[in-house]
C-alpha positions in Angstrom: 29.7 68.6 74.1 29.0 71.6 72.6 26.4 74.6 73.6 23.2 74.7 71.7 23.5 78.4 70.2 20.0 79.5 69.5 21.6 81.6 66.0 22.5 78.4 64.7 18.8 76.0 64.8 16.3 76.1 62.5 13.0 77.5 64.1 11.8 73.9 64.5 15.1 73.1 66.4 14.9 75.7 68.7 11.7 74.6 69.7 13.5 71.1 70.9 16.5 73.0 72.3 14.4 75.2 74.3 12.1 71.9 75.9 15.8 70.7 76.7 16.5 73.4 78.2 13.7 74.1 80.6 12.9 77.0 80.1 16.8 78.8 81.1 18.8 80.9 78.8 21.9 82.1 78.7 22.9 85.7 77.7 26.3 86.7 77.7 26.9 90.4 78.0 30.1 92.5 77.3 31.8 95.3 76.1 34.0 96.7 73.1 36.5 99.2 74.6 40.3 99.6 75.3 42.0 97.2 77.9 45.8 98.3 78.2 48.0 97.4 75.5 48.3 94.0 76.1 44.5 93.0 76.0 42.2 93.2 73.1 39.2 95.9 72.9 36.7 92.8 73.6 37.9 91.4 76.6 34.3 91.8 78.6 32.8 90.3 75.9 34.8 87.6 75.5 34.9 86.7 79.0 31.3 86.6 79.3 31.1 84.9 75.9 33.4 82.3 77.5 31.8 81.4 80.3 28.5 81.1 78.9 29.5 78.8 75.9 31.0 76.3 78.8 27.8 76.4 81.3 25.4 76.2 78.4 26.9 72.7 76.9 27.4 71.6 80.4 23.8 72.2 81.4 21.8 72.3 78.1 20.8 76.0 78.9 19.7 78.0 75.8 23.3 80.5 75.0 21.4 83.5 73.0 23.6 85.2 70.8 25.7 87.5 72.8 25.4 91.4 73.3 28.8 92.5 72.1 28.6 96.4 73.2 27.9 98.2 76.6 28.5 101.2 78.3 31.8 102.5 78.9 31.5 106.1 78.6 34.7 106.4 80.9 37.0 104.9 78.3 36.2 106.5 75.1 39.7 108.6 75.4 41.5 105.6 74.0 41.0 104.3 70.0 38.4 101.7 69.8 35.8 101.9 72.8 32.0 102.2 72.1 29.6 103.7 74.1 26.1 103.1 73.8 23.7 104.6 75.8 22.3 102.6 79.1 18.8 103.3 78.0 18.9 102.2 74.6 21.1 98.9 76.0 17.9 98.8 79.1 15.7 98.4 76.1 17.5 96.6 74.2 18.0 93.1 76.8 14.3 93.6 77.7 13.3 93.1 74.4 15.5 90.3 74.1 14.2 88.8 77.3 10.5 89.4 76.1 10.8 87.9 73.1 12.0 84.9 74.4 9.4 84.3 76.9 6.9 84.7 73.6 9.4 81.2 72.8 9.1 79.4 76.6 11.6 80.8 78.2 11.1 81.6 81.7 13.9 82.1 83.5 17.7 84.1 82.1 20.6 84.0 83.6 22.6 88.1 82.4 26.1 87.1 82.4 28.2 90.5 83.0 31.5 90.9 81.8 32.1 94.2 81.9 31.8 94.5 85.7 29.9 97.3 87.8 29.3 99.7 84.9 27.0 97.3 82.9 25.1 96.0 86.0 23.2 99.4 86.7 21.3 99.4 83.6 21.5 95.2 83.4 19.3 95.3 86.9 17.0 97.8 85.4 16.1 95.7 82.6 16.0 92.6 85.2 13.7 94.2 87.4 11.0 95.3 84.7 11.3 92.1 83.1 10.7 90.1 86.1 7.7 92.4 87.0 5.9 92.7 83.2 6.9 89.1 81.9 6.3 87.3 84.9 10.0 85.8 84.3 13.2 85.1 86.4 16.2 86.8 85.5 19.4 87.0 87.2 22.7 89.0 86.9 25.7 87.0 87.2 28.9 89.1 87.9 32.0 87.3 87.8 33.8 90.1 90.3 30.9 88.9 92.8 31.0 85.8 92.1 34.5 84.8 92.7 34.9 86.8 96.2 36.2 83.4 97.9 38.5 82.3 95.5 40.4 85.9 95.1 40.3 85.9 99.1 41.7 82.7 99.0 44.3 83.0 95.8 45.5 86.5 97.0 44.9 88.3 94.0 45.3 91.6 94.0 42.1 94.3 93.8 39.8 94.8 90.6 41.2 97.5 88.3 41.3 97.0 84.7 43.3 94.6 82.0 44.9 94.0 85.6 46.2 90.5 86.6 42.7 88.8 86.9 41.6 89.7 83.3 44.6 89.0 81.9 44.6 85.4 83.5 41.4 84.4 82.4 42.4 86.0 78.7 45.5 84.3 78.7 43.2 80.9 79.3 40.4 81.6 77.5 42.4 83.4 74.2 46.1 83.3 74.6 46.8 83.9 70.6 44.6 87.5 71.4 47.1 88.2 74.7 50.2 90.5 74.1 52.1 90.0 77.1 55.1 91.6 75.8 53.2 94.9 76.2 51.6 94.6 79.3 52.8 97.6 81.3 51.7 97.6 85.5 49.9 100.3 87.2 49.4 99.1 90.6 45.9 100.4 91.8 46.3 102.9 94.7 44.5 103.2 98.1 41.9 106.5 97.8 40.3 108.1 100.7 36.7 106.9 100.3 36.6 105.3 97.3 37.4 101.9 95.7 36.1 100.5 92.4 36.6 96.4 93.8 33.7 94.8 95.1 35.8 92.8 97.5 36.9 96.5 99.1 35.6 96.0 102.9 36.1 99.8 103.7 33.9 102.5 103.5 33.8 104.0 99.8 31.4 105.8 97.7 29.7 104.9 95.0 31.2 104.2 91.1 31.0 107.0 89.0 32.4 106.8 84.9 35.2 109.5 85.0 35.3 112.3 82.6 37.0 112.2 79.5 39.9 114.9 80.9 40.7 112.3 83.7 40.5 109.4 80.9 43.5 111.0 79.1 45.6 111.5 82.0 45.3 107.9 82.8 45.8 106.5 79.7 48.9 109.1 79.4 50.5 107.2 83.0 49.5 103.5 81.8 47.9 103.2 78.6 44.2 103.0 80.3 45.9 99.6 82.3 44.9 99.8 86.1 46.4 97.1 88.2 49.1 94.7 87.8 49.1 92.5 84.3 52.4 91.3 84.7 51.3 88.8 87.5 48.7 87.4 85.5 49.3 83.6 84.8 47.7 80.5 82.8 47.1 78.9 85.8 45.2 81.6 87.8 43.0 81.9 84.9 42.6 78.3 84.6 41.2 78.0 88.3 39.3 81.6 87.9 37.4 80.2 85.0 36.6 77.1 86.2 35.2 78.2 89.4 32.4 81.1 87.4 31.8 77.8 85.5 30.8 76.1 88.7 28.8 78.9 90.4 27.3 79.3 86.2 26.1 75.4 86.6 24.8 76.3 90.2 22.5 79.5 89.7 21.1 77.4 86.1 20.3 74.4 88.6 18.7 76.7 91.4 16.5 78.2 88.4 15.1 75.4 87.5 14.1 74.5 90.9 12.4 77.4 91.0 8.6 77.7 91.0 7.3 80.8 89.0 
Protein backbone atom coordinates (compact mmCIF):
# COMPACT_ATOMS: atom_id res chain seq x y z
CA UNK A 1 0.00 0.00 0.00
CA UNK A 2 1.21 3.12 -0.92
CA UNK A 3 0.53 6.80 0.59
CA UNK A 4 -1.82 8.98 -1.36
CA UNK A 5 0.63 12.10 -2.02
CA UNK A 6 -1.56 15.04 -2.60
CA UNK A 7 1.30 16.37 -5.50
CA UNK A 8 0.57 13.49 -7.47
CA UNK A 9 -3.74 13.55 -7.98
CA UNK A 10 -5.52 15.36 -10.31
CA UNK A 11 -7.66 18.10 -8.57
CA UNK A 12 -10.72 15.76 -8.96
CA UNK A 13 -8.66 12.96 -7.17
CA UNK A 14 -7.76 14.89 -4.36
CA UNK A 15 -11.13 15.59 -3.74
CA UNK A 16 -11.71 11.58 -3.21
CA UNK A 17 -8.41 11.19 -1.36
CA UNK A 18 -9.28 13.83 1.03
CA UNK A 19 -13.14 12.16 1.77
CA UNK A 20 -10.85 8.98 2.43
CA UNK A 21 -9.04 10.56 4.48
CA UNK A 22 -11.33 12.30 6.90
CA UNK A 23 -10.35 15.20 6.95
CA UNK A 24 -6.29 14.40 8.50
CA UNK A 25 -3.23 15.40 6.71
CA UNK A 26 0.05 14.69 7.05
CA UNK A 27 2.93 17.25 6.82
CA UNK A 28 6.28 16.16 7.12
CA UNK A 29 8.72 18.77 8.20
CA UNK A 30 12.62 18.88 8.12
CA UNK A 31 15.75 20.36 7.58
CA UNK A 32 18.75 20.83 5.04
CA UNK A 33 21.98 21.19 7.06
CA UNK A 34 25.18 19.34 8.00
CA UNK A 35 24.94 16.00 10.10
CA UNK A 36 28.73 14.80 10.76
CA UNK A 37 30.46 13.24 8.02
CA UNK A 38 28.76 10.22 7.89
CA UNK A 39 25.09 11.53 7.45
CA UNK A 40 23.72 13.39 4.56
CA UNK A 41 22.61 17.26 4.86
CA UNK A 42 18.85 15.99 4.77
CA UNK A 43 18.59 13.74 7.50
CA UNK A 44 15.58 15.76 9.40
CA UNK A 45 13.91 15.78 6.38
CA UNK A 46 14.15 12.52 5.48
CA UNK A 47 13.32 11.17 8.70
CA UNK A 48 10.18 13.07 8.84
CA UNK A 49 9.65 12.28 5.20
CA UNK A 50 9.84 8.64 6.28
CA UNK A 51 7.72 8.38 8.75
CA UNK A 52 4.95 10.18 7.24
CA UNK A 53 4.99 8.16 3.86
CA UNK A 54 4.49 4.81 6.24
CA UNK A 55 1.57 6.30 8.58
CA UNK A 56 -0.15 7.95 5.58
CA UNK A 57 -0.54 4.48 3.43
CA UNK A 58 -1.21 2.74 6.62
CA UNK A 59 -4.10 5.10 7.66
CA UNK A 60 -5.21 6.83 4.36
CA UNK A 61 -4.15 10.26 5.90
CA UNK A 62 -3.58 12.95 3.18
CA UNK A 63 0.85 13.17 3.07
CA UNK A 64 1.20 16.94 1.74
CA UNK A 65 4.27 17.46 0.00
CA UNK A 66 6.94 17.88 2.55
CA UNK A 67 8.75 21.19 3.79
CA UNK A 68 12.28 20.42 2.93
CA UNK A 69 14.08 23.53 4.90
CA UNK A 70 13.98 24.79 8.52
CA UNK A 71 15.80 26.74 10.87
CA UNK A 72 19.16 25.91 11.80
CA UNK A 73 20.93 29.00 12.24
CA UNK A 74 23.42 27.11 14.75
CA UNK A 75 24.88 25.07 11.96
CA UNK A 76 25.46 27.28 9.06
CA UNK A 77 29.50 26.99 10.00
CA UNK A 78 29.57 23.76 8.03
CA UNK A 79 29.05 23.63 3.81
CA UNK A 80 25.58 22.99 3.02
CA UNK A 81 23.06 24.04 5.84
CA UNK A 82 20.18 26.51 5.14
CA UNK A 83 18.67 28.82 7.31
CA UNK A 84 15.45 30.33 6.77
CA UNK A 85 14.02 32.55 9.01
CA UNK A 86 11.30 31.15 11.67
CA UNK A 87 8.93 33.85 10.71
CA UNK A 88 8.88 33.43 7.12
CA UNK A 89 8.75 29.31 7.87
CA UNK A 90 5.55 30.44 10.77
CA UNK A 91 3.98 31.85 7.69
CA UNK A 92 4.79 29.66 5.46
CA UNK A 93 2.91 26.14 7.29
CA UNK A 94 0.04 28.39 8.22
CA UNK A 95 -0.59 29.05 4.83
CA UNK A 96 -0.21 25.59 3.98
CA UNK A 97 -2.55 24.58 6.81
CA UNK A 98 -5.19 27.34 5.64
CA UNK A 99 -5.23 26.43 2.33
CA UNK A 100 -6.10 23.10 3.01
CA UNK A 101 -8.92 23.67 5.31
CA UNK A 102 -10.30 25.84 2.07
CA UNK A 103 -10.01 21.75 0.66
CA UNK A 104 -11.74 19.85 3.92
CA UNK A 105 -9.15 19.34 5.86
CA UNK A 106 -9.63 19.75 9.45
CA UNK A 107 -7.32 18.30 11.41
CA UNK A 108 -2.84 18.08 10.60
CA UNK A 109 -0.73 16.15 12.14
CA UNK A 110 3.27 18.64 11.95
CA UNK A 111 5.69 15.80 11.86
CA UNK A 112 9.19 17.37 13.15
CA UNK A 113 12.29 16.10 12.26
CA UNK A 114 14.59 18.42 13.08
CA UNK A 115 13.92 18.24 16.83
CA UNK A 116 13.52 21.20 19.38
CA UNK A 117 14.73 23.96 17.01
CA UNK A 118 11.79 23.67 14.48
CA UNK A 119 9.06 23.10 17.13
CA UNK A 120 9.19 26.83 18.48
CA UNK A 121 8.06 28.36 15.38
CA UNK A 122 6.01 24.88 14.30
CA UNK A 123 3.74 25.62 17.74
CA UNK A 124 3.40 29.19 16.66
CA UNK A 125 1.91 28.36 13.45
CA UNK A 126 -0.23 25.48 15.31
CA UNK A 127 -1.62 27.73 17.73
CA UNK A 128 -2.82 30.57 15.24
CA UNK A 129 -4.07 28.03 13.03
CA UNK A 130 -6.07 26.20 15.53
CA UNK A 131 -7.42 29.65 16.80
CA UNK A 132 -8.29 31.46 13.08
CA UNK A 133 -9.17 28.26 11.05
CA UNK A 134 -11.11 26.55 13.64
CA UNK A 135 -8.69 23.45 12.85
CA UNK A 136 -6.68 20.69 14.89
CA UNK A 137 -3.21 20.60 14.47
CA UNK A 138 -0.64 18.77 16.30
CA UNK A 139 3.15 18.57 16.50
CA UNK A 140 4.63 15.26 16.47
CA UNK A 141 8.25 15.12 17.75
CA UNK A 142 9.93 11.92 17.30
CA UNK A 143 12.50 12.83 20.46
CA UNK A 144 9.16 13.07 22.58
CA UNK A 145 7.62 10.57 21.22
CA UNK A 146 9.96 7.72 21.71
CA UNK A 147 10.83 8.66 25.51
CA UNK A 148 9.83 4.80 26.58
CA UNK A 149 11.57 3.02 24.04
CA UNK A 150 15.11 5.02 24.50
CA UNK A 151 14.40 4.39 28.41
CA UNK A 152 13.86 1.01 27.66
CA UNK A 153 16.73 0.37 24.72
CA UNK A 154 19.34 2.34 26.64
CA UNK A 155 20.27 4.60 24.05
CA UNK A 156 22.42 7.13 24.81
CA UNK A 157 21.17 11.14 25.07
CA UNK A 158 19.99 13.34 21.96
CA UNK A 159 22.93 15.12 20.32
CA UNK A 160 23.35 15.19 16.65
CA UNK A 161 24.06 12.49 13.61
CA UNK A 162 24.57 10.57 17.10
CA UNK A 163 23.59 6.83 17.32
CA UNK A 164 19.75 7.41 17.14
CA UNK A 165 19.85 9.24 13.76
CA UNK A 166 22.14 7.25 12.33
CA UNK A 167 20.06 4.07 13.19
CA UNK A 168 16.94 5.19 11.81
CA UNK A 169 19.21 6.54 8.52
CA UNK A 170 20.87 3.36 8.25
CA UNK A 171 17.07 1.83 8.09
CA UNK A 172 15.31 4.18 6.33
CA UNK A 173 18.46 5.06 3.57
CA UNK A 174 21.44 2.91 4.10
CA UNK A 175 22.92 3.65 0.38
CA UNK A 176 22.84 7.68 1.77
CA UNK A 177 24.89 6.36 5.25
CA UNK A 178 28.73 6.59 5.26
CA UNK A 179 29.70 4.68 8.13
CA UNK A 180 33.16 4.58 7.33
CA UNK A 181 33.30 8.17 8.30
CA UNK A 182 31.39 8.37 11.31
CA UNK A 183 33.68 9.87 13.93
CA UNK A 184 32.17 9.83 17.99
CA UNK A 185 31.83 12.73 20.09
CA UNK A 186 30.30 11.47 23.19
CA UNK A 187 27.86 14.32 24.45
CA UNK A 188 29.10 15.68 27.86
CA UNK A 189 27.33 16.46 31.15
CA UNK A 190 26.93 20.59 31.49
CA UNK A 191 26.04 22.32 34.64
CA UNK A 192 22.50 23.45 33.85
CA UNK A 193 22.02 22.62 30.55
CA UNK A 194 21.10 19.63 28.28
CA UNK A 195 19.73 19.66 24.78
CA UNK A 196 17.74 15.92 25.25
CA UNK A 197 14.26 16.00 26.08
CA UNK A 198 14.59 12.85 28.15
CA UNK A 199 17.23 14.99 30.43
CA UNK A 200 15.38 14.73 34.10
CA UNK A 201 17.70 17.39 35.66
CA UNK A 202 17.39 20.86 35.97
CA UNK A 203 18.56 22.70 32.60
CA UNK A 204 17.93 25.85 30.86
CA UNK A 205 16.39 26.48 28.02
CA UNK A 206 17.84 25.69 24.10
CA UNK A 207 19.39 28.38 22.60
CA UNK A 208 21.08 28.10 18.56
CA UNK A 209 24.88 28.73 19.37
CA UNK A 210 26.83 31.33 17.66
CA UNK A 211 28.57 30.81 14.62
CA UNK A 212 32.26 31.22 16.68
CA UNK A 213 31.09 28.18 18.90
CA UNK A 214 29.85 26.37 15.56
CA UNK A 215 33.39 26.32 14.17
CA UNK A 216 35.06 25.12 17.24
CA UNK A 217 32.72 22.23 17.26
CA UNK A 218 32.88 21.28 13.92
CA UNK A 219 36.86 21.67 14.25
CA UNK A 220 36.60 18.72 17.50
CA UNK A 221 34.00 16.41 15.49
CA UNK A 222 32.99 17.54 12.21
CA UNK A 223 29.55 19.12 13.76
CA UNK A 224 28.86 15.13 15.05
CA UNK A 225 27.58 15.27 18.73
CA UNK A 226 27.10 11.91 20.34
CA UNK A 227 28.14 8.47 19.50
CA UNK A 228 27.47 7.24 15.66
CA UNK A 229 29.48 4.40 15.86
CA UNK A 230 26.87 2.50 18.01
CA UNK A 231 24.14 3.11 15.71
CA UNK A 232 22.77 -0.20 14.24
CA UNK A 233 20.06 -1.58 11.60
CA UNK A 234 18.32 -3.01 14.14
CA UNK A 235 17.83 -0.01 16.58
CA UNK A 236 16.58 1.84 13.74
CA UNK A 237 14.36 -0.79 12.71
CA UNK A 238 12.53 -0.89 16.20
CA UNK A 239 12.88 3.18 16.48
CA UNK A 240 11.03 3.56 13.27
CA UNK A 241 8.48 1.28 13.83
CA UNK A 242 7.48 2.41 17.15
CA UNK A 243 7.00 6.62 15.64
CA UNK A 244 5.01 4.57 13.08
CA UNK A 245 2.76 3.30 15.81
CA UNK A 246 2.41 6.39 17.97
CA UNK A 247 1.96 8.22 13.96
CA UNK A 248 -1.22 5.58 13.51
CA UNK A 249 -2.29 6.49 17.16
CA UNK A 250 -2.43 10.47 17.24
CA UNK A 251 -4.23 10.06 13.26
CA UNK A 252 -6.89 7.71 14.98
CA UNK A 253 -7.39 10.05 18.12
CA UNK A 254 -7.92 12.94 15.46
CA UNK A 255 -10.51 11.55 13.97
CA UNK A 256 -12.30 10.85 17.04
CA UNK A 257 -12.18 14.18 17.69
CA UNK A 258 -15.18 16.54 17.60
CA UNK A 259 -14.27 20.05 16.33
Amino acid sequence: MNAIRLEELTWQDAKVAIDESQGVAIIPIGSVEQHGYHLPLGTDSFVAQGLAEEAAAKSKALLIPPMWLGWCPHHMALTGSITIRPEVLTEYLYDVMKALKTHGIRKFVLINGHRIVNIVWMQIAAQRAQEDLDVRAVIFDPAYMSKELIAKLGIGPVGHAEEIETSHMIHMHPDLVHMERAVDNPVQDKHLYSVDPNYTKDTLCYVPSRFKDQKAHAAQSGGTAGSPTKATAEIGKEYHEHLVNRLLEVIEQLRGEEL
